[in-house]
N, C-alpha and C positions, 0 to 999 in steps of 0.2 A: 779277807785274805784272798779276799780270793781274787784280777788281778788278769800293745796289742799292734799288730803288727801288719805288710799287708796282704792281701789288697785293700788298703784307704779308701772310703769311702765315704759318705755324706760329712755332714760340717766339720770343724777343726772341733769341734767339741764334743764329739764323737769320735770313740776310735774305733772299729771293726776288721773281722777280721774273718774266713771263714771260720765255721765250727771245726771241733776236732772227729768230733762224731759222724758228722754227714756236710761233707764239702758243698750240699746246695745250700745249707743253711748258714745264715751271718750270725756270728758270735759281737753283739753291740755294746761295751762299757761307757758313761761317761767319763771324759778325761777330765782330771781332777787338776785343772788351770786354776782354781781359785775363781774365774771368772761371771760365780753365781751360777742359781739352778739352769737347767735347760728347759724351753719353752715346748709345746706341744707343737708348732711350729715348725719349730727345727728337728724334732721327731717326722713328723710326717716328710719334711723334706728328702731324709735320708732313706725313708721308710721308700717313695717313690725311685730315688737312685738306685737301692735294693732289688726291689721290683724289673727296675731297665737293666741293670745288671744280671737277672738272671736266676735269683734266690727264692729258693721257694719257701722258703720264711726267716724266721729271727729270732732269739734269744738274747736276753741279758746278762750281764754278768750276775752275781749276786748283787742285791743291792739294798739299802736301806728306808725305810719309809717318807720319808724324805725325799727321796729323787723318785720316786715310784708317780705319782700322778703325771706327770705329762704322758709316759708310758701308758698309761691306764687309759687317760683320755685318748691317746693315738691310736689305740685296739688292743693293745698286748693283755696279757691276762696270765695268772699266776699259774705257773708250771713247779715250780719246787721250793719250798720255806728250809730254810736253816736256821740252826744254832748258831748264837754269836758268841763267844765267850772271851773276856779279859783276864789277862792274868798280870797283878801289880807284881814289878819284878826286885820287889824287896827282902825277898829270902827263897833259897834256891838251895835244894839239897843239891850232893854231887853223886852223878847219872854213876849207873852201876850196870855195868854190861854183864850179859849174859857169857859164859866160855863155850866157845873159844871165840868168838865174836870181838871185832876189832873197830875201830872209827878210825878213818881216816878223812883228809879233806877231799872233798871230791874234786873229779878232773872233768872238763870239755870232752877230752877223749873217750872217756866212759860213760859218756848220753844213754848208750843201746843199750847197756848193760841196767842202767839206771831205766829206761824205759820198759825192758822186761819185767822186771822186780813191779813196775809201775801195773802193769798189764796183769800179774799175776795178782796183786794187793784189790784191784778196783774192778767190778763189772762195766760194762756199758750202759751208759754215755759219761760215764765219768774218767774211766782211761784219758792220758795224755798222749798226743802223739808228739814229734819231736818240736813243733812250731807250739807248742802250749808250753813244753816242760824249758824252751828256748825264752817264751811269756812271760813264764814264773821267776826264769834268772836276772830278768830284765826289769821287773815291776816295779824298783825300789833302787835310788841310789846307790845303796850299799845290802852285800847279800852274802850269806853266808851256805854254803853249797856242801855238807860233811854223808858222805857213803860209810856203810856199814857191810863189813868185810867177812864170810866164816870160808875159813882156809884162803882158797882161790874164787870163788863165787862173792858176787856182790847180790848181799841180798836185802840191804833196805837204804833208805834214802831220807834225808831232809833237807828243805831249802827253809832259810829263813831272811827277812827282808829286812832296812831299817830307813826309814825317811825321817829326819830329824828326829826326835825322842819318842818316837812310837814304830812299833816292833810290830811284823807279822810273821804266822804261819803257812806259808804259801802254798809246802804240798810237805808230806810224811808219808811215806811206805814203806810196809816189810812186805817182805816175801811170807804166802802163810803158813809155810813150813818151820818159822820162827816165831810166829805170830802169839802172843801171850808167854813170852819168856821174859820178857822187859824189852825189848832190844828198841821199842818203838817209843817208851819212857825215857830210854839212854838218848837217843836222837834227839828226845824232844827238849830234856833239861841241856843237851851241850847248846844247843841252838839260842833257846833263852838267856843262859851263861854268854855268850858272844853278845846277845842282844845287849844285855845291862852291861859288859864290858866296853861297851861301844855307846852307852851314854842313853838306851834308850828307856824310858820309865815304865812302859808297861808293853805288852805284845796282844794284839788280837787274833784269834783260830775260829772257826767257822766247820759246822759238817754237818750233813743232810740232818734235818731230824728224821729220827726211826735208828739211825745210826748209833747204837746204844752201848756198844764195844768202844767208838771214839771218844765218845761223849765222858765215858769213866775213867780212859785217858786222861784226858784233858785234866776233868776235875782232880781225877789223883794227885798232877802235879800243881795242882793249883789254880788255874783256869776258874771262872765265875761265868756263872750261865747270866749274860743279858738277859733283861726281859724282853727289851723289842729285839724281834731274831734279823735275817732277812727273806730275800725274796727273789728268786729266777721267775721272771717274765718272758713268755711266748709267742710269736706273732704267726698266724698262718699269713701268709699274703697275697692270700684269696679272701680274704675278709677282713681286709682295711675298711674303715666305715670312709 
């Protein structure tokens, strides 16, 4: 779910971008061309551009066991494991909002407002700034963007994505002044509901393990914990081998 913009940098097969946490460091995902793994090769290439550019290190996206060795052999080394969790989107209760709490679709216009709610929900380094939360609306052909309303204050958020018939959770937050009322269950089933309304068969959600508030989320509405999780990888770039 988890999901770039620029400054571009090393091969086409890579997309980077700074971090949102510390502008020295590159935020690296592979881009999902179809075009087979990437080589360790083409890691260290971009690793050295990196380096001429200015960055004093690297991160990856989450990623899965599978695209993790070339990384590994390049230097990176494991900085944070998550939960994967699927959820088949073959029966779906209907989301029940908290009162006075409202959903509506969200607007471009109201980023800061969604960015606040974002800032108050996450500690650091997981906050979004507006080129992440700009990322996450970006990630997926088709995307579904619904804010959560009490009175005049917006105080929670979902984005959800869809690439042909597979659905992600991209980001979820409440404000935690509403936090354990439902309002983040109601986000999360309308989002799902748009997802299978739109053809997709099941959705993937992703969050730190330790994170054990999210995680009963998730499961409550249905979500199934993966066995293989994933994996943020870290590069100092003082100690490239």
């Amino acid at each position: 779910m988890s999901v770039l913009r620029a400054p571009a940098t090393g091969p086409a097969r890579l997309r980077v971008r700074t971090w949102h946490a510390d502008h020295r460091i590159a935020h690296v995902t592979p881009a999902a061309d179809g075009s087979g793994p990437l080589t360790t090769e083409e890691i260290r290439r971009c690793i050295d551009r990196l380096r001429r550019e200015g960055y004093r290190g690297a991160v990856t996206a989450a990623i899965g066991r599978a695209d993790q060795p070339p990384f590994l052999e390049a230097g990176f080394v494991p900085a944070e494991r998550l939960h994967l969790l699927l959820h088949p989107l073959d029966a779906l209760p209907s989301p029940v909002l908290p009162a006075p709490a409202h959903l509506r679709r969200g607007r471009r216009r109201e980023l800061d407002d969604l960015l606040a709610v974002d800032h108050a929900a996450f500690s650091a380094p997981w906050r979004l700034d507006r080129v992440g939360l700009e990322d996450a609306l970006s990630a997926t052909p088709a995307v579904h963007l619904r804010s959560a309303r009490d009175g005049t204050a917006t105080v929670g958020y979902a984005i959800c994505g869809r690439a042909a018939h597979r659905g992600y959770v991209q980001r979820l937050a409440v404000h935690p002044r509403l936090q354990g009322r439902g309002l983040g269950g109601a986000l999360l089933l309308d989002g799902l509901r748009w997802l299978r309304r739109w053809g997709a068969d099941d959705a993937l959600v992703n969050t730190q393990e330790g994170n054990e508030r999210s995680l009963r989320l998730y499961q409550r509405v249905g979500f199934v914990l993966q066995p293989e999780g994933l994996t943020v990888l870290r590069l100092d770039l003082g100690d490239v081998p």
